[in-house]
N, C-alpha and C positions, 0 to 999 in steps of 0.2 A: 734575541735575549742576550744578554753581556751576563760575565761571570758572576758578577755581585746578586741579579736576577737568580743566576742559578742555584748560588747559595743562600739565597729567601726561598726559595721552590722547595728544596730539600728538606730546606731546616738544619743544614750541616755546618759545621763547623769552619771558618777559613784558617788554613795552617798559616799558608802564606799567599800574599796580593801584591804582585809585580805590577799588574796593570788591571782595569777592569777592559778585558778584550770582549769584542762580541764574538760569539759562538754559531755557527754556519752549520758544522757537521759533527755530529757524533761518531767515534768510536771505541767498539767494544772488542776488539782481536789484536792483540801486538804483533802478530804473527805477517798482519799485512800492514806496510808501510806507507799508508794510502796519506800522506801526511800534507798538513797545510797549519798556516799560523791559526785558523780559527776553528779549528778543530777541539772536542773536547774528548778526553780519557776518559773510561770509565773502569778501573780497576778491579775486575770478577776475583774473585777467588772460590775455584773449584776446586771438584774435590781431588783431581790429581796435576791442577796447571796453577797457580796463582800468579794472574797478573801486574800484583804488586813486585816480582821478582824481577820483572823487564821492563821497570818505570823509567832506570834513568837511558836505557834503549830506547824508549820511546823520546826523552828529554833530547837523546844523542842526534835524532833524525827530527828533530824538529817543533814536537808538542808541546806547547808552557800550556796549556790547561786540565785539571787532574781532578776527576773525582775515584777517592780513594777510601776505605775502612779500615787504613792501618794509619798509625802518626806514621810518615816516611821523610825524610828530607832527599830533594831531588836535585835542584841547580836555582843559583840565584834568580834567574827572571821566572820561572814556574809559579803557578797562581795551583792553590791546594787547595779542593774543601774538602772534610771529614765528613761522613756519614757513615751511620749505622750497616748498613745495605747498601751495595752499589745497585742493583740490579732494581731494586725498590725506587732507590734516586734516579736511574735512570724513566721509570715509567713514570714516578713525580713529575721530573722534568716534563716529559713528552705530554703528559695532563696539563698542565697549565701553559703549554704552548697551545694545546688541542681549544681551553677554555678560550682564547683568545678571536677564535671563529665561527661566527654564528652559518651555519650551512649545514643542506642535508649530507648525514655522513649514513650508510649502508654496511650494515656489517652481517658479515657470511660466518656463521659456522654450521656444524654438520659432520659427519664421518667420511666422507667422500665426496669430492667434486666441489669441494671449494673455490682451488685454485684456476679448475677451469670454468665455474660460474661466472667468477671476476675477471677474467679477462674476458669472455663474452659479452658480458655486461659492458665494461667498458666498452667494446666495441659499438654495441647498440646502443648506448646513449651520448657516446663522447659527439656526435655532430651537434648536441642541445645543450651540452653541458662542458665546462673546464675540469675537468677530474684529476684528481690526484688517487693513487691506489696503490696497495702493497706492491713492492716490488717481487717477481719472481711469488714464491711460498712465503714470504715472510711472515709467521702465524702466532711466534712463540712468544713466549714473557717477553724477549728482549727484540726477539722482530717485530710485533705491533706499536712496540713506541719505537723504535726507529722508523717506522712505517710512518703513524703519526706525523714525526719531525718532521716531515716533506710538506707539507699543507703550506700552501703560501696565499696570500692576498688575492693571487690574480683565479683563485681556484672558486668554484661554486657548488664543488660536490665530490663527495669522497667515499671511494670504497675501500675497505679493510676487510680480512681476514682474519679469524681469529682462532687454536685451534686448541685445545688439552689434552696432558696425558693424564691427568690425575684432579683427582677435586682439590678444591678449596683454590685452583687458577683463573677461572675466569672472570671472579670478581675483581681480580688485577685488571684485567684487561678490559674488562668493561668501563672501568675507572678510566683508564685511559681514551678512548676509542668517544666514549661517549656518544653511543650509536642514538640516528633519529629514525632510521626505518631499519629491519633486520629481515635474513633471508638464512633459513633452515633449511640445508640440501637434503641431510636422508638421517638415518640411524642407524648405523654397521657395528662392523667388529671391531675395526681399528682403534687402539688402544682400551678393549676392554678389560687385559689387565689391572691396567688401572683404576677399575671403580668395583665396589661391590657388584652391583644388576645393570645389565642397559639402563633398568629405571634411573637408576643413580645417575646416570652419563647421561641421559636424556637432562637430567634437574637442574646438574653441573653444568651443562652447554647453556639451561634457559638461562642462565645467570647474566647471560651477554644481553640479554633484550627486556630486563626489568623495567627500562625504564623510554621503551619504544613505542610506541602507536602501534603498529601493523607490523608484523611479517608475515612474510611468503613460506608457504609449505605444500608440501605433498597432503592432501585431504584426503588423501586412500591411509593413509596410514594413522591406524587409530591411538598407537601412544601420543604419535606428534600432535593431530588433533586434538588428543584431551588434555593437553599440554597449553595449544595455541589459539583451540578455535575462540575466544573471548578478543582478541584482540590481532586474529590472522583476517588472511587474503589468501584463501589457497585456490590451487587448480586439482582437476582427477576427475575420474569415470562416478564418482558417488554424487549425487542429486544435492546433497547438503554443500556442494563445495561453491565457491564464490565464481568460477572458472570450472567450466563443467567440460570436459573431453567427451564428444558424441561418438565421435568415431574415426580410427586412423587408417589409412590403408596406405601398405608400404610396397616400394619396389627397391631394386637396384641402387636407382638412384633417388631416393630421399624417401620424405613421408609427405603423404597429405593429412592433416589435423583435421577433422571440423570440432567448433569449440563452440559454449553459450557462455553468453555473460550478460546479465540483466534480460533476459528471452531473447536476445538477439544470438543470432548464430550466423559465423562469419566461417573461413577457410584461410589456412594457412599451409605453405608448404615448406619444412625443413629440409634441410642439405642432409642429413645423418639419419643412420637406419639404427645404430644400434641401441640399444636401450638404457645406456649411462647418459650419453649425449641426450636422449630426448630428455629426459627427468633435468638435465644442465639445462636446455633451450626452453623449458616450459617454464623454470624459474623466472628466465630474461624476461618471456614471453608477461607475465604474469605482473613485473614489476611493470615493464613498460606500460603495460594498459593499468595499470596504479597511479603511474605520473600524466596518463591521463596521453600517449602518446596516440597517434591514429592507425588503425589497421595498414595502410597502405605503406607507412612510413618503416612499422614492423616488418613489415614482408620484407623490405626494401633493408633493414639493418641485419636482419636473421639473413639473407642472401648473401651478405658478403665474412658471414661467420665460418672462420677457416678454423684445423685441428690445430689446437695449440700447442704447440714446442716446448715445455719448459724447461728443456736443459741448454744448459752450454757446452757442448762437446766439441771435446781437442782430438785434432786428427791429423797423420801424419799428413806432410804438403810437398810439394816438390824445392829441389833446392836444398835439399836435408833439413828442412823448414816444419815447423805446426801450423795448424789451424784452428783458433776457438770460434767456434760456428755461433753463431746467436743472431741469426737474422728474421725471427718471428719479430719483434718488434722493437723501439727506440722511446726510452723515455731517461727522464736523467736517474731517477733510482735506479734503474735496469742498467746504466750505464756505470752506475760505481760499481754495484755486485761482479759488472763483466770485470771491468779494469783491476778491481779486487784479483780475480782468478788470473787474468793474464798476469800480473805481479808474482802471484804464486809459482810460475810456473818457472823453472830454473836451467830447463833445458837449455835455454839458446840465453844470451845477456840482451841479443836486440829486440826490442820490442816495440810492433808498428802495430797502428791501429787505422783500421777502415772503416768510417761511419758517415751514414748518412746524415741527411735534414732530420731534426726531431720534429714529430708534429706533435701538434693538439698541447703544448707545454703550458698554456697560459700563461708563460712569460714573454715580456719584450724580447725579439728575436736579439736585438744585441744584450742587456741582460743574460740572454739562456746561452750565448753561444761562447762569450765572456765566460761564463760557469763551466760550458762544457771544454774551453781550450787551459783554464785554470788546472781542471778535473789530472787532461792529461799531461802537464808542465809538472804536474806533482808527484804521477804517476812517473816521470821519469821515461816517458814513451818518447822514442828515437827520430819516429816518423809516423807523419798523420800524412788519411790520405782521405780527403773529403768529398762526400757525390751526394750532389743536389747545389740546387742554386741557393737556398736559404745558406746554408755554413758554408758554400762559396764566399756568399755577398761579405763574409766576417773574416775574413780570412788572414787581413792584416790582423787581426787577433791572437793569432797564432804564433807561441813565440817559437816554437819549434822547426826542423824543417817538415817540408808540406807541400804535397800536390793537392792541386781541384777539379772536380771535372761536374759538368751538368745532370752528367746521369750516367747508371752504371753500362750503358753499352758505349758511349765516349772510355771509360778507365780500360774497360778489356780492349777495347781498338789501342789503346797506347800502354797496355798494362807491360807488354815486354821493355820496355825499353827502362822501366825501374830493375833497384835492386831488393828483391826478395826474400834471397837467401839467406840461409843460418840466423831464422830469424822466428818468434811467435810471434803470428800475425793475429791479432784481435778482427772479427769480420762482423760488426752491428748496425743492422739497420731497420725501418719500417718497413714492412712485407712488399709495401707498393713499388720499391724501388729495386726489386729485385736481386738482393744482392745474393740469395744459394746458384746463381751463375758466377759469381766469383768465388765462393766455395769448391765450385765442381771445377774451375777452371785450373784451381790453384792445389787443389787436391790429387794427392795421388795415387793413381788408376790400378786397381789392383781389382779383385774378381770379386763378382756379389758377393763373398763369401766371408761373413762380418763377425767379428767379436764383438760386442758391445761388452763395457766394464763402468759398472755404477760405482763413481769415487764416494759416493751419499753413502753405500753399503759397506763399504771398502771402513771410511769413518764409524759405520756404525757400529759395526766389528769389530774398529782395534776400541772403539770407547765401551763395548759390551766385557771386553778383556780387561780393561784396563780397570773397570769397578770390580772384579772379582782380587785383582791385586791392592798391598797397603800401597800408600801414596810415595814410597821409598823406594819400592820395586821397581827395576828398571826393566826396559824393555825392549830385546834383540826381533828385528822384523827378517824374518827370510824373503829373501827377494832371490834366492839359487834359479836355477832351473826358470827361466826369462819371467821370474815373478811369477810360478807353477800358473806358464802360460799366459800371464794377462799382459807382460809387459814390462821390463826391469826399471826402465828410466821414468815413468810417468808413476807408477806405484812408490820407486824409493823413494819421488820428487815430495807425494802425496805425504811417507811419511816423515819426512824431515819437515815438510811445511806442519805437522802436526806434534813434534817434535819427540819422535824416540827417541831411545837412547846408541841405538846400536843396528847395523845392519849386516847379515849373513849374507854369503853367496858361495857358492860351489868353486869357482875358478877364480885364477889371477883375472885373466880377459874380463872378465863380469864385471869385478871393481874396477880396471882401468874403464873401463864401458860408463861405470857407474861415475866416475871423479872428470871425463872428461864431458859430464853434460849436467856437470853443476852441482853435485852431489858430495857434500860438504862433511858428512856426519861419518863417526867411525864405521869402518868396514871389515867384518871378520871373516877372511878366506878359509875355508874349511878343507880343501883341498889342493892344497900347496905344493908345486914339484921345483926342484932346486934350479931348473931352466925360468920359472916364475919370478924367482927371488929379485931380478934385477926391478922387475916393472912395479913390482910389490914395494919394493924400497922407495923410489920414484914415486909412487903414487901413495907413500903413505899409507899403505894397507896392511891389515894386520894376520900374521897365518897363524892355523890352528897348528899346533905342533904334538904330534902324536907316537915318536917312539925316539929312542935314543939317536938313531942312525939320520933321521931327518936335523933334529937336533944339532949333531954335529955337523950337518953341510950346512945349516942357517949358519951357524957361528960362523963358520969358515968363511961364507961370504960375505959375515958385517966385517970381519976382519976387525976388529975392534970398534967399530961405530955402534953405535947407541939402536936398538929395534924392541920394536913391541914383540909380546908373544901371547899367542895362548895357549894353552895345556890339556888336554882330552884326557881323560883316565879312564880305561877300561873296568868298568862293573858288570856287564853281566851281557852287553849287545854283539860282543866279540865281534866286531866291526873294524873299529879304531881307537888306539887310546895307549897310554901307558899302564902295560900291566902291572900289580904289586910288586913284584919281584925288580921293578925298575926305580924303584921309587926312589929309593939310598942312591943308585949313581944316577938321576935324575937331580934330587938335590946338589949333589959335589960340582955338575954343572953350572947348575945357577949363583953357587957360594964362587964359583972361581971365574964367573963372568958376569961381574956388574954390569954393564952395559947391557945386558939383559932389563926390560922391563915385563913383566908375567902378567898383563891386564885382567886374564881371567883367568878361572879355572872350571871345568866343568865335566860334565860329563851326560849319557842319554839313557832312558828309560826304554826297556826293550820291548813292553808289555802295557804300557801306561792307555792303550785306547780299548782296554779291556777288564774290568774289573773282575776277572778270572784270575789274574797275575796279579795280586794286589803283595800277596805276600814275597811274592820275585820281585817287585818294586821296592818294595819296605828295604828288602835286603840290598837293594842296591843304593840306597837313600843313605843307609847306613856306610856302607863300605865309603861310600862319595864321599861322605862327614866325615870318617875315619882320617882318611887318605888323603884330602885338602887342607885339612888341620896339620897332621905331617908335614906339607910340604909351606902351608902359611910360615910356622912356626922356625922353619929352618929357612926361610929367603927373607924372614920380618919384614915382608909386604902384605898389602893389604888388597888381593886384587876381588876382584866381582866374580863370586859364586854363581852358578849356575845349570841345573839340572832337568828342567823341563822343558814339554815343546809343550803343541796345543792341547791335546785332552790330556795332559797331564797338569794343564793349571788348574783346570776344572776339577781331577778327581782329588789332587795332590794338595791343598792348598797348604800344608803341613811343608813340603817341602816346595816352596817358591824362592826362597834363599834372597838372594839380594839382585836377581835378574832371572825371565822366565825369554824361550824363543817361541815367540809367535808365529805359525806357519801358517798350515791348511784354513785351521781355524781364522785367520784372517780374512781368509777368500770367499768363507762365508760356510764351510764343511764344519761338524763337529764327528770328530773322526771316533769316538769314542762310543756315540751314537745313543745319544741321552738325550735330556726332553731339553737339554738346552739350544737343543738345536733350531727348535720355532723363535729364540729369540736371535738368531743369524741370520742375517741379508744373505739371499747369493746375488753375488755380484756379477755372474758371467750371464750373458744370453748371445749364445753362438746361433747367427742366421745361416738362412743362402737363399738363393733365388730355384724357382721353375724354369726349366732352358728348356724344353718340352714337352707335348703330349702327344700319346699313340695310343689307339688302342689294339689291343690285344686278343686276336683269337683260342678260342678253348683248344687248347692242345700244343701250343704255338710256346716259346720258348723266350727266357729274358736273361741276358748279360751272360760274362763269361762261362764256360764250362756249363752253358744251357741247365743251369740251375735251379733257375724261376722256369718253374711249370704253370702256364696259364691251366685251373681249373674248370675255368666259365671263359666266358669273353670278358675283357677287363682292359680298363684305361689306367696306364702306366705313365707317370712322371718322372723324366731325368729330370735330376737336382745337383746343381753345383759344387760339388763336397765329394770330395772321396779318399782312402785312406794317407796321399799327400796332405791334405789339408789335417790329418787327425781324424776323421770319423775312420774306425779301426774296420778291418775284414771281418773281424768278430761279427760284427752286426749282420752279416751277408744272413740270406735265406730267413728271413724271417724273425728275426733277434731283436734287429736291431727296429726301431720305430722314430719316426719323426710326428711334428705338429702342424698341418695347414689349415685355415681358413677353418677353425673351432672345430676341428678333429685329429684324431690318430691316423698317421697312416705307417702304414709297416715298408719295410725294406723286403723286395722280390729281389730275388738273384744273389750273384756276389758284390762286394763292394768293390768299385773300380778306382784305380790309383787317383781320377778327377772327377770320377762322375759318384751316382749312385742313383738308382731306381727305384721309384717307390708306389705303391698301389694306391689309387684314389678313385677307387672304381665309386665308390657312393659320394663324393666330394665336391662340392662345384667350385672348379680351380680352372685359374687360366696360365698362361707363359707370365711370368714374370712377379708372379705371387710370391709372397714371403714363405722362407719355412720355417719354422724353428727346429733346432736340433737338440739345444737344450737351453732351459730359462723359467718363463715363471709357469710353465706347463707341461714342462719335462724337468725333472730336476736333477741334477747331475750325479746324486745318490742314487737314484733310480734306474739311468741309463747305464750307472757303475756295476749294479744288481744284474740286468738283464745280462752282461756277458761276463757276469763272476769278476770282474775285478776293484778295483779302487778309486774315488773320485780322484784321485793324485792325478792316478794315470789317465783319466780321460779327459781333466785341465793342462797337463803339462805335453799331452800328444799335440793341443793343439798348435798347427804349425806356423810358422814364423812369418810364411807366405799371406796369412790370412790380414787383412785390414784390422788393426784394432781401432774402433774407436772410443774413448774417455768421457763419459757425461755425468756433470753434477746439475741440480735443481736450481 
């Protein structure tokens, strides 16, 4: 489509028509500089970012095409259309590119198991079919028509995703999508805030397949049924169903099915015992004998059906290097999402990418491989480094520099002899080609014993914060205390790419930490010692300034040059701050040293995560207003108020002032301990591994100071974790509990500096099992409970030594 197309699609207005370009790629995020001439804007306007603000940013790197809802003027060659709606124009568009291809298109909704229905799917029919399909989860208003835009000529079938949080959405997306055959995974809880009744949510989902033949459902289940059966295909154990399940018998390793269909009764055997996966594999199952595939051919596609991955997780690498892992599989949507996130990442400036052959593209390999070296030329990527013979055979394509090798055990035979270092390494490929050995290879070796940190949750949390503030309030993120444990440089990275206003930390070290790995955005030192000052100045950091005596060694060290500051007033935490009685020679300070700037002014809430203290807050709300007005008044600046942290935006919204500090509540804790807390992600799940098993005689004795008394005979598991890593002594003798293989198991004994113990006497676990310690089955409020103290403290214990890893969706 060319722009003048676009602007018939919409209905929109042209401001201005430089050229009629044709249009390749949409994008909706200024945030990632994913930039090319034939790209198109689309200017969002939310409720706390509008993207009409970073137009001529986006003009500046390169965009002339603009769809916009505000009149704007950007740069002479820019091509303008006006619409009502961007986000409406957006799925316009993606509808009348979708109208252009007559093919079956499959669309999935459902509360669960979408995303890994469609990539199953895909797998099981892509050897009969050229498929295009959502990249990743791409389910939303604005991911289904970007999802859409991918359909190209050479495709003959297409699966989508489609997902809501609320009614009156999926008739957008139906509009779009324009499904010929649909598939119904289940009916859950997820997002039923959003509707009046399941009933309602069930009505709101049918809305995607008014206009379908046949979908696939679950026939055990009688709302869906009374919903679908007039024009379903279902499977299930009920006699009425199209796909009748006789009987399953499960071991270890997989399941056996027997199944009827039309009287005939065949067997089939799945890879997966648990019970989410089969309800995923009986959907596949279900379509394929729909399109009419043969038994044997099923067996043969369900057999090579692997768990699918759908994050991309940054992990530290050797070389002071990252790693974004994404090697489940290769397609070119999957490939701008990745290059998307590798962009984001600010840590290192160099940035290589490692990718395979794409298969199954249904493009001409020169065509796709043109696209995919365009992809990275625009991306700005340092060094490509290619495995397989297909993007071998393209190579002179490549305008960058660039190694090739045939296959991934050629690149590790010669992988040393590159330069790797201080560098985020991109690592995507098709599963077939092995590339999680250049993962492990380039990864660094550090002990089972894993953080995982969802940056999904991380976002959803500062945007759950960020609706409870006006769209003025700005917003200080704490990242002190190594990001309370998750990680200072990949959290600050996260939130600059999402663009706060301001970031905390405890020490000078922290900020320089923070500025020499790309981290651009103001930094307020809250704990400043006059030995700091030099690297503070140097690095452009800003200290909190707390009593007169500090005061006069900052000055003494600008020596007259010019420094930021900011100002603490003590109200009521008697911590830190300028008491009242300082107030008058606090000001004579500032009147007699312009070169002073005073950024903020603030002060803390001693009582704010208890609505006990409501009226000890009031009073210190008050004195805060008093006392800043003062000193506003006599320095006639104008700096940023500030007196809340996290459960005080929540209780306080009266005093959020012109900036709130976002902490714990980030992390996904509401410390306050209100019902807002079901609307928080946690973002942590702390593992480790099984390093053994013993069992245990009655009477017989476990870990230091013979502690653990065996009661019975009983099989005991050392676990990788001990109070070095952060799981505290506290836990010792029975306190403490961890989570194996869909149970509880307790801590026996003391807790040993690397190890700890744990009872699994009813449990079937073997060496090298996963544990959780805490995540979405232990929750960190809970573990805080068992030994009396704080979720603070048992995210910020964790120690420094442990692996973090970083995954988004």
């Amino acid at each position: 489509m060319r722009f003048n197309e676009i602007a018939e699609a919409t209905n929109g207005m042209v401001l201005t028509n430089y050229s009629n370009d044709e249009i390749k790629s949409l994008i909706i995020d200024s945030r990632k500089p994913f930039i090319s001439r034939d790209a198109l804007f689309f200017a969002i306007a939310g409720e706390h970012h509008d993207s009409h603000d970073f137009l001529e940013d986006q003009y500046a790197k390169g965009v002339r095409n603009f769809v916009v809802q505000k009149e704007v003027k950007i740069g002479s060659e820019a091509n303008i259309i006006l619409v009502d709606n961007t986000i409406k124009a957006l799925q316009q568009i993606a509808a009348k590119h979708r109208s252009l291809f007559k093919l079956p298109v499959i669309a999935i909704t459902g509360s669960n198991g979408k995303t890994i229905t469609k990539e199953w799917l895909f797998t099981c029919l892509s050897p009969f079919y050229n498929i295009v399909r959502s990249p990743k989860s791409f389910n939303s208003q604005v991911g289904v028509p970007l999802s859409v835009w991918g359909i190209d000529k050479a495709h003959n079938m297409a699966i989508f995703e489609a997902g809501i949080s609320q009614s009156n959405e999926m008739q957008n997306l139906e509009r779009v999508i324009q499904p010929t055959f649909g598939i119904f995974t289940n009916l859950g809880a997820a997002h039923d805030q959003g509707f009046v009744s399941r009933e309602q949510k069930l009505s709101e989902k049918a809305l995607l397949f008014e206009n379908v033949n046949t979908v696939i459902f679950n026939g055990d289940d009688n709302h869906i049924y009374s919903k679908f059966s007039i024009k379903g295909f279902c499977w299930g154990y009920n006699d009425r169903c199209d796909l009748i399940i006789i009987n399953v018998d499960s071991s270890s390793k997989g399941v056996l099915v027997q199944l009827q269909l039309e009287k005939a009764t065949f067997e089939l055997k799945l890879p997966f015992t648990d019970s989410a996966s089969f309800e995923n594999m009986m959907h596949c199952i279900a379509t394929m004998l729909y399109f009419k595939i043969g038994k044997e051919d099923i067996q043969e596609r369900i057999n090579k059906l692997l768990p699918v991955n759908m994050r991309l997780e940054l992990k530290k690498a050797k070389g002071n290097s990252y790693i974004i892992d994404d090697t489940y599989n290769n397609d070119l949507g999957g490939l701008q999402r990745a290059i998307e996130f590798l962009i984001a990442q600010q840590q290192k400036s160099r940035k290589v990418v490692i990718l395979s052959d794409i298969l199954q593209s249904g493009l001409p390999d020169e065509v796709l491989y043109n696209q995919v070296f365009e992809k990275l030329q625009a991306a700005h990527v340092e060094l490509v480094i290619g495995i397989g013979s297909d993007i071998s055979g393209y190579q002179s394509l490549c305008k960058q520099p660039a190694y090739f090798y045939n296959s991934a055990d050629e690149f590790l035979d010669q992988m040393g002899q590159l330069d790797l270092n201080e560098s985020v390494i991109l690592i995507k490929g098709a599963r077939v080609f092995g590339l999680e050995r250049v993962v492990k290879s380039l990864e660094e070796k550090i002990h089972g014993t894993v953080l995982k940190i969802n940056l999904d949750a991380l976002t959803n949390n500062l945007n759950f914060y960020r609706s409870k503030l006006e769209s003025k309030t700005k917003i200080m993120a704490m990242v002190k205390a190594f990001s309370y444990g998750s990680g200072s440089f990949e959290i600050a990275n996260l939130m600059q790419f999402h663009r706060v206003d301001y970031l905390g930390v405890a020490y000078a070290d922290e900020g320089v930490r923070l500025r020499e790995n790309g981290i651009h955005l103001p930094i307020m030192v809250m704990n400043p010692s006059p030995d700091s000052f030099e690297s503070i100045y140097k690095n452009n950091l800003e200290p909190e300034i707390y009593n007169l005596g500090l005061l006069d060694k900052y000055l003494q060290f600008l020596n007259g040059r010019e420094g930021s500051i900011h100002l603490k007033i003590e109200t009521g935490m008697k911590r830190l701050g300028f008491d009242e009685d300082e107030i008058d020679n606090l000001i004579e300070r500032l009147q007699s040293n312009e070169n002073l700037s005073v950024k903020s002014i603030f002060s803390h809430l001693a009582g704010a995560d208890d609505g006990a203290h409501q009226q000890f807050s009031e009073q210190q709300a008050d004195k805060f207003k008093r006392l800043s007005s003062k000193l506003i008044a006599a320095i006639k600046e104008k700096p940023i108020l500030h007196l809340l942290n996290s459960p005080g935006i929540l209780r306080y919204p009266q005093f959020h002032f012109d900036m709130v500090r976002l902490g714990i509540g980030l992390y996904g804790v509401e410390a306050g301990k209100t019902e807002d807390q079901k609307l928080l992600q946690p973002i942590s799940e702390l593992t480790t591994i099984i390093s053994q098993l013993r069992t245990v005689k009655k009477g017989e004795t476990v870990g230091y100071g013979r502690k653990g008394v065996a009661k019975k005979d009983i099989v005991v598991a050392t676990i990788a974790i001990g109070y070095a890593d952060g799981f505290s002594r506290a836990f010792s003798q029975g306190k403490g509990f961890v989570w194996v293989n869909g149970q509880r198991a307790s801590v026996i004994g003391n807790v040993c500096m690397d190890m700890t113990m744990i009872d699994v006497t009813d449990i079937n676990v073997e060496v090298g099992d996963q544990v959780e310690i805490f995540g979405n089955n232990i929750s960190i409020i809970e573990l805080a409970d068992a030994i009396d103290t704080i979720p603070y403290e048992i995210l910020t214990n964790v120690s420094q030594r442990v692996k973090r890893v970083y995954f988004t969706e």
